[in-house]
ROSE-4610 file (N, C-alpha, C; in Angstrom, 1 decimal, always signed):
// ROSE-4610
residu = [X/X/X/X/X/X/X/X/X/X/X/X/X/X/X/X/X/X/X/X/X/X/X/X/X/X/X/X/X/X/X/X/X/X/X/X/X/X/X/X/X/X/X/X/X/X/X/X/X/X/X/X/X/X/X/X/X/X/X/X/X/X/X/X/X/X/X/X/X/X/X/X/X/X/X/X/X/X/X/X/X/X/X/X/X/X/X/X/X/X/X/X/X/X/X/X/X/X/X/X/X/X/X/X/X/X/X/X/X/X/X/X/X/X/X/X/X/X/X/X/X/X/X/X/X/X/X/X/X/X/X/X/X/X/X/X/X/X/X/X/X/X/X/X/X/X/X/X/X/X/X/X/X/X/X/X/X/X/X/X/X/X/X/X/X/X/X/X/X/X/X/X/X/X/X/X/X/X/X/X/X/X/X/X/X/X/X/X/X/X/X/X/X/X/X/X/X/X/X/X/X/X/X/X/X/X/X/X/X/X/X/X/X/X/X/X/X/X/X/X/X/X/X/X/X/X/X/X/X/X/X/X/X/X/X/X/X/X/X/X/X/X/X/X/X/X/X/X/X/X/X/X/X/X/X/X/X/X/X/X/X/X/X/X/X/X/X/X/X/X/X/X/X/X/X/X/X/X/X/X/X/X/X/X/X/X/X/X/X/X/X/X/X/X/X/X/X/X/X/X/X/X/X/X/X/X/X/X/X/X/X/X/X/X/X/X/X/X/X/X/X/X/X/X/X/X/X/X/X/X/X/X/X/X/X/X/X/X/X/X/X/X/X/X/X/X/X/X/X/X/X/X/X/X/X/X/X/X/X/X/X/X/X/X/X/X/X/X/X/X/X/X/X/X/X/X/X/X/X/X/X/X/X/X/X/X/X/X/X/X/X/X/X/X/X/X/X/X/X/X/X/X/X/X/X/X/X/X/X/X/X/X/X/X/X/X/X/X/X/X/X/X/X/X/X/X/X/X/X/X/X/X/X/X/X/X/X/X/X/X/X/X/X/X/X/X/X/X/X/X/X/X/X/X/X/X/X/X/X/X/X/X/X/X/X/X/X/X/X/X/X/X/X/X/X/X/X/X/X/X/X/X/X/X/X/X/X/X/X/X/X/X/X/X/X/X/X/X/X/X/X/X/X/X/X/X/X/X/X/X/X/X/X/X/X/X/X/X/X/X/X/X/X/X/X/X/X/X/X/X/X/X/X/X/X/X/X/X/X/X/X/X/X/X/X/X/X/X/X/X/X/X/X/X/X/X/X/X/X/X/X/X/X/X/X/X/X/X/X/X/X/X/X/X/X/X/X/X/X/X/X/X/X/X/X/X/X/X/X/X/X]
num = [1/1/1/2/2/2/3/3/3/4/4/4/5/5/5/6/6/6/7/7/7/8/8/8/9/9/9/10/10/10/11/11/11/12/12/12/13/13/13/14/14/14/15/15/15/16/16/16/17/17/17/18/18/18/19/19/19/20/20/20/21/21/21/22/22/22/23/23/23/24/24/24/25/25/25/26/26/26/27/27/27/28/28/28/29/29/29/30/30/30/31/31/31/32/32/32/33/33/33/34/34/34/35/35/35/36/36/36/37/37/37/38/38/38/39/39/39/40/40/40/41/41/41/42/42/42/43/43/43/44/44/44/45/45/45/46/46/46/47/47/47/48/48/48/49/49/49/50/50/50/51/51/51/52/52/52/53/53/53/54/54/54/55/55/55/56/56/56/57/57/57/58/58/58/59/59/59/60/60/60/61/61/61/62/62/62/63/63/63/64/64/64/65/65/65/66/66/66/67/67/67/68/68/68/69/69/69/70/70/70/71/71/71/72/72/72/73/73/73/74/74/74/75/75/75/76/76/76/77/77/77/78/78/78/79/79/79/80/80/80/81/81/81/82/82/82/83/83/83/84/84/84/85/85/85/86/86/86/87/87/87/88/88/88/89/89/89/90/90/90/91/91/91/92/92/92/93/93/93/94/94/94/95/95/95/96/96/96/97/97/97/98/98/98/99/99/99/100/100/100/101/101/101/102/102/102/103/103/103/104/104/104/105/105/105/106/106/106/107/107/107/108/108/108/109/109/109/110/110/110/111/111/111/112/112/112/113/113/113/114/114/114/115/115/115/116/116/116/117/117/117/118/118/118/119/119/119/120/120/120/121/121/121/122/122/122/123/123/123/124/124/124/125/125/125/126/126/126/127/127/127/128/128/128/129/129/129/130/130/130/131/131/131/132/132/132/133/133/133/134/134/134/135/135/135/136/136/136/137/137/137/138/138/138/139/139/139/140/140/140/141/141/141/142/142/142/143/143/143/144/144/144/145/145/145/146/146/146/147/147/147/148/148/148/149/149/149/150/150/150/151/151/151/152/152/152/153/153/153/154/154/154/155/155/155/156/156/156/157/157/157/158/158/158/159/159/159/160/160/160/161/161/161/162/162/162/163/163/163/164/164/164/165/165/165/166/166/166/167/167/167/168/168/168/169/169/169/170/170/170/171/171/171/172/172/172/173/173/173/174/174/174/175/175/175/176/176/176/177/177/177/178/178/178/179/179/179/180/180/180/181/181/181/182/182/182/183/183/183/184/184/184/185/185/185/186/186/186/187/187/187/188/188/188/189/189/189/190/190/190/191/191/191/192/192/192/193/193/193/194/194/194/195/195/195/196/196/196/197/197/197]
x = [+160.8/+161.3/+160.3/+160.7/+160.1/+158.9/+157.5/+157.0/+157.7/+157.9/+158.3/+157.9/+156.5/+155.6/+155.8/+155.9/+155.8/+156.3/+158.0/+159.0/+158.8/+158.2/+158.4/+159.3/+160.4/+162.1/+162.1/+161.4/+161.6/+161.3/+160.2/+160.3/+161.2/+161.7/+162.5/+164.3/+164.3/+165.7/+165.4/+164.6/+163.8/+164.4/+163.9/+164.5/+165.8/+166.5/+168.0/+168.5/+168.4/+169.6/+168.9/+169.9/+169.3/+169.9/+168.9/+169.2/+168.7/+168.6/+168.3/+169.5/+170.8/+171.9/+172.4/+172.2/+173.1/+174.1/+175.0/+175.9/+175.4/+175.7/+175.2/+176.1/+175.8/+176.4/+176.6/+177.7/+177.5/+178.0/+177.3/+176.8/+177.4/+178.6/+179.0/+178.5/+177.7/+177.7/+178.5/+179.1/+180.2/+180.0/+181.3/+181.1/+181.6/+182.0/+182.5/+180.7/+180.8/+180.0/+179.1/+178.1/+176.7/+176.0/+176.4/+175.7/+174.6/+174.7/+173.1/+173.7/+174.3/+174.8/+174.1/+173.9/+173.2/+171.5/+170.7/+169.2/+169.5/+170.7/+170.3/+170.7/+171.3/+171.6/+170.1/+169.6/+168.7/+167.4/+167.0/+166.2/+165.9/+167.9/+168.0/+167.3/+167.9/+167.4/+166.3/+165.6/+164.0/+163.2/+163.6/+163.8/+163.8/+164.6/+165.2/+165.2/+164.2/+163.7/+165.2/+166.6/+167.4/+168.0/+169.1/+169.5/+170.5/+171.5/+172.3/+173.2/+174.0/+175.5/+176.0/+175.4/+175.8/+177.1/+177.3/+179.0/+179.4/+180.5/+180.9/+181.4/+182.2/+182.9/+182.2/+180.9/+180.0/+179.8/+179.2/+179.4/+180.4/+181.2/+182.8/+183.3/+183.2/+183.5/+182.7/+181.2/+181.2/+180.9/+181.8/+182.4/+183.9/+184.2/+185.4/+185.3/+186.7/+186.7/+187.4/+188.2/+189.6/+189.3/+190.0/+190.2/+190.3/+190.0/+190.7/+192.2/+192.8/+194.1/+194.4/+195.6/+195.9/+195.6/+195.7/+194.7/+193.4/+192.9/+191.7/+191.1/+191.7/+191.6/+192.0/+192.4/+192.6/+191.5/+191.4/+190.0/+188.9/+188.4/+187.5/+187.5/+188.5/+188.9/+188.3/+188.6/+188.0/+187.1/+186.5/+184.9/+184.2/+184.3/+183.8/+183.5/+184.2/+184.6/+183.9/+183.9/+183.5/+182.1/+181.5/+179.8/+179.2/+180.3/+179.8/+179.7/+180.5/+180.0/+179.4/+178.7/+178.1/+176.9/+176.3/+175.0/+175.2/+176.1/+176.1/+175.2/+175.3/+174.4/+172.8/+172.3/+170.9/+170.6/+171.3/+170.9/+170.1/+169.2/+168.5/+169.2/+170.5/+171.1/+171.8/+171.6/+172.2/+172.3/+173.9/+174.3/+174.5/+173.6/+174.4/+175.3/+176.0/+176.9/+177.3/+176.5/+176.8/+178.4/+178.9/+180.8/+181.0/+182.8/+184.0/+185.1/+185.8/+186.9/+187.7/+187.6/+188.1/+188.4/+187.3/+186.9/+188.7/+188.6/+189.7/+190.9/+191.3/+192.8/+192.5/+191.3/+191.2/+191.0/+190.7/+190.9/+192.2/+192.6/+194.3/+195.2/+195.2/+195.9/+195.8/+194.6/+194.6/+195.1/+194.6/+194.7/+196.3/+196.9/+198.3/+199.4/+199.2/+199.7/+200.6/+199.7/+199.8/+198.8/+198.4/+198.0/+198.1/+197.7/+198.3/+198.8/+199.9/+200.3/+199.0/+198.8/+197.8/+196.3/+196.2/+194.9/+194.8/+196.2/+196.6/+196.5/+197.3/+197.3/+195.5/+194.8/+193.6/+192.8/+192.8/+192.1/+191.5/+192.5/+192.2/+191.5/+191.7/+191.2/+189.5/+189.2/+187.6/+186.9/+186.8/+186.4/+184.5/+184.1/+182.6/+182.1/+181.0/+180.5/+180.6/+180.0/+179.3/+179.9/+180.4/+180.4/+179.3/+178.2/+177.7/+178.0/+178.7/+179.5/+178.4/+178.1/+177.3/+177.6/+177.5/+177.7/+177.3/+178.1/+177.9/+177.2/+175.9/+175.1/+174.1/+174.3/+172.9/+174.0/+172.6/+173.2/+174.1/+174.7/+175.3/+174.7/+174.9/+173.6/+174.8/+174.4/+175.8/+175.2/+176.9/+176.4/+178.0/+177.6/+178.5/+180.0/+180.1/+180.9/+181.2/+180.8/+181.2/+182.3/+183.3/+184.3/+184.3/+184.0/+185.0/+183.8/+183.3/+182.0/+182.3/+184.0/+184.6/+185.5/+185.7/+186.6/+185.8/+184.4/+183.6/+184.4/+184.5/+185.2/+186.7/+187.2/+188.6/+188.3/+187.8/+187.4/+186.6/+186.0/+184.8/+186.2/+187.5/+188.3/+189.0/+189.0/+190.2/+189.2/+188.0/+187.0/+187.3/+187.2/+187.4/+189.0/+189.7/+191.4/+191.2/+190.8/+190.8/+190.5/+189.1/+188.0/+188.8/+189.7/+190.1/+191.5/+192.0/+193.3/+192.8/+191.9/+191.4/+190.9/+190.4/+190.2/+188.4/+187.8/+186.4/+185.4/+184.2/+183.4/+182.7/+182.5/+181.5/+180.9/+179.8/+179.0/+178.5/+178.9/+178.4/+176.7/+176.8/+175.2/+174.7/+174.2/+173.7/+172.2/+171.9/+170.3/+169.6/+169.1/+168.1/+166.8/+165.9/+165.1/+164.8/+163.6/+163.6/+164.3/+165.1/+165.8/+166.8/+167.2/+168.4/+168.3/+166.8/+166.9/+166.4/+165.7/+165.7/+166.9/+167.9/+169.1/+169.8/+169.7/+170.8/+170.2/+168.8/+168.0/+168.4/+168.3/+168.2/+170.0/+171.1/+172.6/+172.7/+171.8/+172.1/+171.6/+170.0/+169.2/+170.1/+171.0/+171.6/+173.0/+173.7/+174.6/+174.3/+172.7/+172.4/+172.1/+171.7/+171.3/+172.9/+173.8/+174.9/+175.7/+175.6/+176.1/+176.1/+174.5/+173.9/+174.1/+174.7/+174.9/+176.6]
y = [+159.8/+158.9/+157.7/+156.5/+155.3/+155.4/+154.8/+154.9/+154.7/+155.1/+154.5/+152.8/+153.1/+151.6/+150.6/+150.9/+149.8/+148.5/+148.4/+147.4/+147.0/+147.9/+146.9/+146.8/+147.6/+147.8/+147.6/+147.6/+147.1/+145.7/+145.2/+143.7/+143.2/+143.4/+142.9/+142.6/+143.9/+143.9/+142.9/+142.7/+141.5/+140.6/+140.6/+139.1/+138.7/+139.7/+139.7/+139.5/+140.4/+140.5/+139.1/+138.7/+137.7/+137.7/+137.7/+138.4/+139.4/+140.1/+141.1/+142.2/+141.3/+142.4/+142.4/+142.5/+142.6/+143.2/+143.2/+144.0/+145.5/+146.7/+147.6/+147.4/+147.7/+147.8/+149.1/+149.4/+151.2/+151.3/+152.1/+152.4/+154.2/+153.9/+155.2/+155.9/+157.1/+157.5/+158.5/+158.2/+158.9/+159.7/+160.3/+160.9/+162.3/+162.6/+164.2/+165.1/+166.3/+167.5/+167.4/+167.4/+167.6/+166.4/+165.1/+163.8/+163.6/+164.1/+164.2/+163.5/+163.6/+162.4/+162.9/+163.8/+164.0/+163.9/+164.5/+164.0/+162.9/+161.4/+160.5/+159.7/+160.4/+159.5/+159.8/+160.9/+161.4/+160.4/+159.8/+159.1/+157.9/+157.0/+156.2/+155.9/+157.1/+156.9/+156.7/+157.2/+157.3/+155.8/+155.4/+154.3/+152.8/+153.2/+151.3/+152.3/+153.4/+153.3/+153.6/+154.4/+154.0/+156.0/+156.3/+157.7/+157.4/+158.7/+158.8/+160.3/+159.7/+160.9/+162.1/+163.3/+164.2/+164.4/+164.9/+165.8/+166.5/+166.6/+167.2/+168.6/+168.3/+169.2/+170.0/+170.2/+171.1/+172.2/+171.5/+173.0/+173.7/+173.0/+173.2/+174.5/+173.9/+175.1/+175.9/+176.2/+177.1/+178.3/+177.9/+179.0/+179.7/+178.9/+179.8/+181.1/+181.6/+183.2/+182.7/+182.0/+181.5/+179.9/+179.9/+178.3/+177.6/+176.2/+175.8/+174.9/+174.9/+174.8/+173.1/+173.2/+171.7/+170.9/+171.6/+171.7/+171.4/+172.2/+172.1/+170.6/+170.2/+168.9/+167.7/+168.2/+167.6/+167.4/+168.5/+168.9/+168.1/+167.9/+167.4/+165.9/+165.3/+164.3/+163.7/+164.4/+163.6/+164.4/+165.3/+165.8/+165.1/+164.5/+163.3/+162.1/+161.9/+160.6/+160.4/+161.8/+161.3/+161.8/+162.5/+162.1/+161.0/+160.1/+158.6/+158.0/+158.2/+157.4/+157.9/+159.1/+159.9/+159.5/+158.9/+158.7/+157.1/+156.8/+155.2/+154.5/+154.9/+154.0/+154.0/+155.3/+155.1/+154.5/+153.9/+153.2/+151.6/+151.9/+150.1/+149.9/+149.1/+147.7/+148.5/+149.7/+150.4/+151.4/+152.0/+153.6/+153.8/+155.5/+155.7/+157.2/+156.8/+158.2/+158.9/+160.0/+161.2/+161.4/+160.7/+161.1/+160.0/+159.8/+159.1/+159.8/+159.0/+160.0/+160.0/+159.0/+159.3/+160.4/+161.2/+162.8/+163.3/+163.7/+164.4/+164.3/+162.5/+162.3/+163.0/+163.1/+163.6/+164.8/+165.8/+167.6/+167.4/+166.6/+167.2/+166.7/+165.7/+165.3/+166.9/+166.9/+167.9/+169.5/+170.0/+171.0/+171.2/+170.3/+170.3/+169.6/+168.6/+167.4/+166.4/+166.4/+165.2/+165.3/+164.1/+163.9/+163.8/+164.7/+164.4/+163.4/+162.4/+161.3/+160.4/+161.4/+160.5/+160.6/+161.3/+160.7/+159.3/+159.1/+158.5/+157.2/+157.1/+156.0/+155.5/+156.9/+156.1/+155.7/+155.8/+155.3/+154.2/+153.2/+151.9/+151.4/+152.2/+151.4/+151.6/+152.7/+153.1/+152.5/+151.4/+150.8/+151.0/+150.8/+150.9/+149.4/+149.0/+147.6/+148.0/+148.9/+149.0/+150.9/+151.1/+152.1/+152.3/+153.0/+153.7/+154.8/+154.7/+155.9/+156.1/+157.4/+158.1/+159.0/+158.4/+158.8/+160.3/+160.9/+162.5/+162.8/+161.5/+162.2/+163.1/+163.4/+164.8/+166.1/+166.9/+168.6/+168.9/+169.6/+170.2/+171.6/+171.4/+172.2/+173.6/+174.7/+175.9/+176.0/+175.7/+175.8/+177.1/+177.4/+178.1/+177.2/+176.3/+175.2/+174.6/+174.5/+173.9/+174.6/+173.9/+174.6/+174.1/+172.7/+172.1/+172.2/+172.9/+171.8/+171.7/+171.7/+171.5/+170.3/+169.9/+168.7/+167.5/+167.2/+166.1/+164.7/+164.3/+163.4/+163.3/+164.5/+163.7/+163.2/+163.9/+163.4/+162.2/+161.7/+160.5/+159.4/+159.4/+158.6/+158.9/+159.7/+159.4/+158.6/+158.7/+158.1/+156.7/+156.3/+154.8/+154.1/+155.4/+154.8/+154.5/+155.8/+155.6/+154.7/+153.9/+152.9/+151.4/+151.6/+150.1/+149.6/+151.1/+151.2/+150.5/+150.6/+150.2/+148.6/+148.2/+146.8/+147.2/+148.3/+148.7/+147.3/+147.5/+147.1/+148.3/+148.4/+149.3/+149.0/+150.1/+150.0/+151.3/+151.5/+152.9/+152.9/+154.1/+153.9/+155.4/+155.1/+155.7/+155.7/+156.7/+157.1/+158.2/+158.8/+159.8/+159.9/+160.8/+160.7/+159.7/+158.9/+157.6/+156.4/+156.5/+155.5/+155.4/+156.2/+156.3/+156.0/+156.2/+155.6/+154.0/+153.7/+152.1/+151.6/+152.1/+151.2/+151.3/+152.4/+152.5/+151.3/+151.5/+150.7/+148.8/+148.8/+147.3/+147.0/+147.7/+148.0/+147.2/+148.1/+147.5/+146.6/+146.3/+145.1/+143.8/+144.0/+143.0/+142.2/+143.8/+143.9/+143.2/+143.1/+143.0/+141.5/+140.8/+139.4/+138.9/+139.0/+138.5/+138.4/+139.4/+139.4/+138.0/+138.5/+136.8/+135.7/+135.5/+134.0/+133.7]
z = [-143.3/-142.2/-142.1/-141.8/-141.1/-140.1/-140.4/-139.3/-138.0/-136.9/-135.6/-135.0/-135.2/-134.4/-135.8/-137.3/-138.2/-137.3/-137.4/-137.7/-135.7/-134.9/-133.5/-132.6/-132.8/-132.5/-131.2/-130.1/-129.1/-128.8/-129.8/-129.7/-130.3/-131.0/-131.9/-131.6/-130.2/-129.6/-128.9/-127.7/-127.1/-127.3/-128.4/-129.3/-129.7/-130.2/-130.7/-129.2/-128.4/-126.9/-125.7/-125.4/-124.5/-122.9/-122.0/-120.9/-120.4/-119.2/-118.4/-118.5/-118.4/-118.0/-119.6/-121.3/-121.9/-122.1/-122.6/-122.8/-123.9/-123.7/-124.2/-125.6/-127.0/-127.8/-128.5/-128.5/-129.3/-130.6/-130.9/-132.5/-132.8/-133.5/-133.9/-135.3/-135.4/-136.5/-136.8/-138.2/-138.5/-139.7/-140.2/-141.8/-142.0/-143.0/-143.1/-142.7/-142.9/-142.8/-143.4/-142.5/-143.8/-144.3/-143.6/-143.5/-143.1/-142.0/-141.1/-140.5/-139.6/-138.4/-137.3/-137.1/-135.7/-135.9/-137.0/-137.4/-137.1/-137.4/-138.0/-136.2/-135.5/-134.4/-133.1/-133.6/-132.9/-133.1/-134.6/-135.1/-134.3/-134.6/-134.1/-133.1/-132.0/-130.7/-130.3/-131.1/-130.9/-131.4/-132.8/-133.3/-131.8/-131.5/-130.8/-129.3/-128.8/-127.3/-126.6/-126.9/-126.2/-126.1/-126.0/-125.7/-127.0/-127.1/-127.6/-127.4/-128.1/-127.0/-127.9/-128.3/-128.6/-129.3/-129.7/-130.1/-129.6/-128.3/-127.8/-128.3/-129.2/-130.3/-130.7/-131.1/-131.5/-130.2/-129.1/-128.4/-127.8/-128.1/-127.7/-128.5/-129.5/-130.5/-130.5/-130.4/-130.3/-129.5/-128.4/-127.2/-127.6/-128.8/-128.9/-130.2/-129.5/-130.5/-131.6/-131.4/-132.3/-132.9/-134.3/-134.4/-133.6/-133.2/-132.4/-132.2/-130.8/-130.7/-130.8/-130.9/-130.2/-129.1/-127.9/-126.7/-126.7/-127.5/-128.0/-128.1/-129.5/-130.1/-128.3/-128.2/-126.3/-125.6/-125.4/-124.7/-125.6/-126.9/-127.0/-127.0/-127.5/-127.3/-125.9/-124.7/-123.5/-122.7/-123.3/-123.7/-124.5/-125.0/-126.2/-124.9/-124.2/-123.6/-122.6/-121.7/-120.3/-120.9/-121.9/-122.3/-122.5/-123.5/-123.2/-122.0/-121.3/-119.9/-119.1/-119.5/-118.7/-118.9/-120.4/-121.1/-121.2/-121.1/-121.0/-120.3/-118.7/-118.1/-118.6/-118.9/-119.8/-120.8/-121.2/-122.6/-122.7/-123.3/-123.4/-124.4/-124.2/-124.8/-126.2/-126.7/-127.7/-126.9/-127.3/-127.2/-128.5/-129.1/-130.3/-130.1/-130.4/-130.7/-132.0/-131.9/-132.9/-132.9/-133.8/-134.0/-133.4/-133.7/-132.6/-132.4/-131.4/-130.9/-132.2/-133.4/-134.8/-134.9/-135.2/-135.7/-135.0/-134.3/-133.2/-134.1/-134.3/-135.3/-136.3/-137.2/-138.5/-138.6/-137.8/-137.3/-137.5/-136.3/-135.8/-137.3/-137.9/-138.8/-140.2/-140.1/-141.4/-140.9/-139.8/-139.3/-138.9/-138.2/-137.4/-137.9/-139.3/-139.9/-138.6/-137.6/-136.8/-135.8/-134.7/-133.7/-132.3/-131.7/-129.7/-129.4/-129.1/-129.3/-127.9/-126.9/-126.0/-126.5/-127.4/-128.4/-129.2/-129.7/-130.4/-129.4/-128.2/-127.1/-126.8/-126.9/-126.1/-127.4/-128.6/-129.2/-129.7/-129.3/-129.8/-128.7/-126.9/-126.0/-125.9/-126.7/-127.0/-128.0/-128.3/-129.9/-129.9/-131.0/-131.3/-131.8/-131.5/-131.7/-133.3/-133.7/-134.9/-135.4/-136.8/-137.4/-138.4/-138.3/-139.6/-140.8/-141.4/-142.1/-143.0/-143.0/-144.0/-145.0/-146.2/-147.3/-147.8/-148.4/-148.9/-150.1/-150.2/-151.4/-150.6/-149.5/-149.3/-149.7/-149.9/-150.5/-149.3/-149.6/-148.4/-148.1/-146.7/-145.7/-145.2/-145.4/-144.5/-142.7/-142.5/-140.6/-140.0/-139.3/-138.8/-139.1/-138.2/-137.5/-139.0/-140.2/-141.0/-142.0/-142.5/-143.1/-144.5/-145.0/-146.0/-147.0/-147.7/-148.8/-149.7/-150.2/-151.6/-151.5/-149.8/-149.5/-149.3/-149.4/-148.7/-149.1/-150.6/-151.1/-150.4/-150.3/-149.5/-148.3/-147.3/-146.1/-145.9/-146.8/-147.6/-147.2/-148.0/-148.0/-146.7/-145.9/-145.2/-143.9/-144.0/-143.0/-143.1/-144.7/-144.6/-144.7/-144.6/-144.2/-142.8/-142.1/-140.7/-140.2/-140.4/-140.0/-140.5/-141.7/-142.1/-141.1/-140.8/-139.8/-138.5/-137.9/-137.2/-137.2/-138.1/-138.3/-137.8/-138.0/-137.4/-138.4/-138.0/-138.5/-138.8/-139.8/-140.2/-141.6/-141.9/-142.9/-144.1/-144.7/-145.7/-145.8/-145.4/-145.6/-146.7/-147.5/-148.4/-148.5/-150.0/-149.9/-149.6/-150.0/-149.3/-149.0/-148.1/-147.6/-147.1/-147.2/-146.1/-145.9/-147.4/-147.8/-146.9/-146.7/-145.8/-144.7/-144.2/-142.7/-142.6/-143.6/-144.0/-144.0/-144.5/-145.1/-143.5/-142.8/-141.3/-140.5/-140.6/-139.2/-140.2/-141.4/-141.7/-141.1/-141.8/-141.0/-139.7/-138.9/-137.1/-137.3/-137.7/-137.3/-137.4/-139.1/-139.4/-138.3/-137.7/-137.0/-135.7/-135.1/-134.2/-134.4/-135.6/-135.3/-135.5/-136.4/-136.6/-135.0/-134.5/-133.3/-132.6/-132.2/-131.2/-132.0/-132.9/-133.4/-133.0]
């Protein structure tokens, strides 16, 4: 990983955001299983001084005995939701979030061959400044909660059908070991100066 103190990330936001009150910008990390999305949102955080928003879905699931339901995919959906605004107000000038409410259509779509149609309603009203999609060259890691490690590639594409369906901004981020966290942090930095202009 990146020194922390090298690159100055708190001066540096300083510099990019202008104002006392800016606008918070959030930063989705995304990606099939076994990306490191949560090491990597946890980094962030640490990185640019600010919080970041868990996965709901993760301890969601696991309190259950059973798959989960359609309901379910409900339930997390706005379990997902009211954590971001729950962790919202803490944030210096970046929120990052481990996942998007994406995830939820792409369970429900594969698991149910459709979507809760009020998932479907609220998703366009939840947008993300920025997507980081993380590429599936790490090994894959075995976790309870994880199912697919023969589907990564399909799910690889339906992430960036999803994300183009959307008109998202986002960015593939690849690499391993530090590389990978140089290429995320250069990602935002870039995301962050492009902004202010």
């Amino acid at each position: 990983m990146e020194n922390l103190k090298r690159r100055s990330p708190l001066e540096r936001l300083k510099k990019i955001n202008t104002g006392e009150n800016s606008e918070i910008k959030k930063i989705a990390i995304v990606g099939p299983e076994s990306t490191g999305k949560s090491t990597m949102s946890a980094y962030l955080a640490k990185y640019y001084n600010t919080v970041w928003v868990p996965e709901f879905a993760r301890g969601y699931c696991e309190k259950l005995t059973e798959p989960p339901t359609w309901q379910d995919e409900v339930n997390m959906f706005y379990g997902q939701l009211a954590l971001e605004k729950e962790i919202s107000p803490k944030a210096n000038k970046l929120l990052i979030c481990d996942t998007s409410f994406i995830t939820v259509k792409i369970w429900s779509d594969y698991t149910f061959g459709k979507t809760p149609q009020e998932v479907l309603d609220e998703l366009p009203k939840h947008p993300y400044d920025l997507y980081l999609l993380l590429n599936i060259d790490l090994p894959w890691e075995e976790d309870p909660l994880r199912d697919f490690p023969h589907m990564r590639e399909y799910f690889m594409e339906i992430w960036h059908k999803e994300l183009q369906a959307l008109n998202a901004k986002y960015v593939l981020i690849s690499g391993t070991g530090p590389e990978r966290y140089d290429n995320v942090v250069a990602a935002i930095d870039e995301f962050l100066i492009s902004d202010r202009t």
